[in-house]
N, C-alpha and C positions, 0 to 999 in steps of 0.2 A: 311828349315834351315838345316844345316851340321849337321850332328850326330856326338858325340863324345864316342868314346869308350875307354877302359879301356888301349889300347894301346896309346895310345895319353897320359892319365895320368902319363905313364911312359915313354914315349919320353926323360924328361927333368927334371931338377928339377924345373923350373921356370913352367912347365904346370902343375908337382902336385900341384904346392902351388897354380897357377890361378886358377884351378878346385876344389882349396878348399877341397885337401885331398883326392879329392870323390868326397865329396858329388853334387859336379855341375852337376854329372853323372846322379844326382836324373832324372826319367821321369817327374817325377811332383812335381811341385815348387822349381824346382834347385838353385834360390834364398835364399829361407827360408831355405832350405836346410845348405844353405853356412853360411845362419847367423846363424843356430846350431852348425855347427860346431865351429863356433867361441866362444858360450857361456862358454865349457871347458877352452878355452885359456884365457875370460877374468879372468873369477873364478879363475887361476891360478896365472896370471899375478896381480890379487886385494892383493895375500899374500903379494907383494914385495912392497916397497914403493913408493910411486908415482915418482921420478925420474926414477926410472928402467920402470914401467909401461909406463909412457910419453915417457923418449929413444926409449921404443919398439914398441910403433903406433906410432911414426914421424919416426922409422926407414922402420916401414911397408908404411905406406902411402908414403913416397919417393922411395919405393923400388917396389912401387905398378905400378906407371905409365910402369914401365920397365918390370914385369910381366905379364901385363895386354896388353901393349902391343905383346910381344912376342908371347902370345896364338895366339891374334887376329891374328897376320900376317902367322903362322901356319895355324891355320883355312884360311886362304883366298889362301894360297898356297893350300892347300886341294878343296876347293869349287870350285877352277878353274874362282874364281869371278875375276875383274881386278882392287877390293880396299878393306881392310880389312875391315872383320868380324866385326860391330862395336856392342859392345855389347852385344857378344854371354851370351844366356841365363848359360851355361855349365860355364861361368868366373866369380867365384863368389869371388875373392880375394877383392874384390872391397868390399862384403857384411862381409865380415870378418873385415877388416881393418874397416868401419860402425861400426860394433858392437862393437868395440876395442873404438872407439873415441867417442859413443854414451855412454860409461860407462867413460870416461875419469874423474877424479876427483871427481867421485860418488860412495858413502860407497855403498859399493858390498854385497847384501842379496840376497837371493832366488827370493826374492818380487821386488826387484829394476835390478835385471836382466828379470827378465820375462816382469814387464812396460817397461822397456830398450829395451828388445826385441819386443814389442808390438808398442812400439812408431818407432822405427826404419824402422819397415816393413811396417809401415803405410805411413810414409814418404817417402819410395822407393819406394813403390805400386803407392799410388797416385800421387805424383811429385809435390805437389804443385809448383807455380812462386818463385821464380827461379831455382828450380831443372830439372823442364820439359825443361826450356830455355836451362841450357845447356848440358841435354840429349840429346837432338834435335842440336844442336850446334858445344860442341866441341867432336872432334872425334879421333880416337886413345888412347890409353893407358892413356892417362889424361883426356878426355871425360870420359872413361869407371868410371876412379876413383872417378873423381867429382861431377858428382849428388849423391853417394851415400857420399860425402865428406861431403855434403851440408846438405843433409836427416838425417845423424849424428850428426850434429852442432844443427839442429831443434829438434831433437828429445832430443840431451842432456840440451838443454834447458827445452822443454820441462817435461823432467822428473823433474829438478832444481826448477819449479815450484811446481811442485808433491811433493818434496821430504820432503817439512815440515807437509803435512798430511798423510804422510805414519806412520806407526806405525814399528820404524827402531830397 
């Protein structure tokens, strides 16, 4: 797999945001990584009211495929491969933008971002049907984003089920 270094993160603004600030940089679990970094930004985005928070993950998830793809085809110009990079571990804009839509219309505590974040990675990790389908499927900048589109959607369900025995 391509190695991504610190120079790459500043290439562009579209690769700092794909590598998640950073932290895609992480050696180990560049993923979870990416979805920490995003716990700050939902905590942030929970003070405003849900129209401003909703504008801001539908404006990231649409802004995501274009991100997401522009790392990849970087990376694949770098690899010397002859088709983009599908899914470099280092692209974690995808797990940001998860975590943004995995708290989407859910009162924002300590306790329901950490479920939030537990159920999220759990859903990326394993990929249940139909996330695996089109992880394995669709490819480019909108593959990259939509399993974890999908892993978000389960998981904020998920938690919606949780949410009436939590103690809020």
């Amino acid at each position: 797999m391509y190695r991504i270094t610190r120079q790459h993160l500043f290439q562009s603004p579209l690769h700092f945001l794909a590598f998640g600030f950073g932290s895609g940089l992480s050696p180990k679990a560049p993923g979870t990584m990416g979805t920490l970094a995003a716990v700050p930004l939902v905590w942030i985005m929970s003070q405003f009211p849900n129209l401003i928070y909703t504008s801001i993950t539908l404006f990231c998830v649409l802004a995501g495929s274009a991100i997401c793809n522009a790392a990849s085809r970087t990376l694949n110009d770098h690899s010397g491969r002859n088709h983009c990079v599908h899914d470099h571990p280092a692209i974690v804009w995808d797990e940001i933008v998860g975590m943004m839509l995995t708290m989407i219309f859910i009162p924002v505590t300590w306790l329901t971002l950490l479920i939030g974040f537990l159920l999220f990675r759990f859903f990326d990790i394993v990929k249940p049907w139909p996330i695996r389908y089109f992880d394995q499927h669709v490819h480019g900048g909108i593959g990259i984003m939509l399993d974890d589109i999908i892993a978000a959607i389960f998981a904020n369900i998920a938690l919606r089920i949780l949410l009436p025995y939590l103690p809020l």
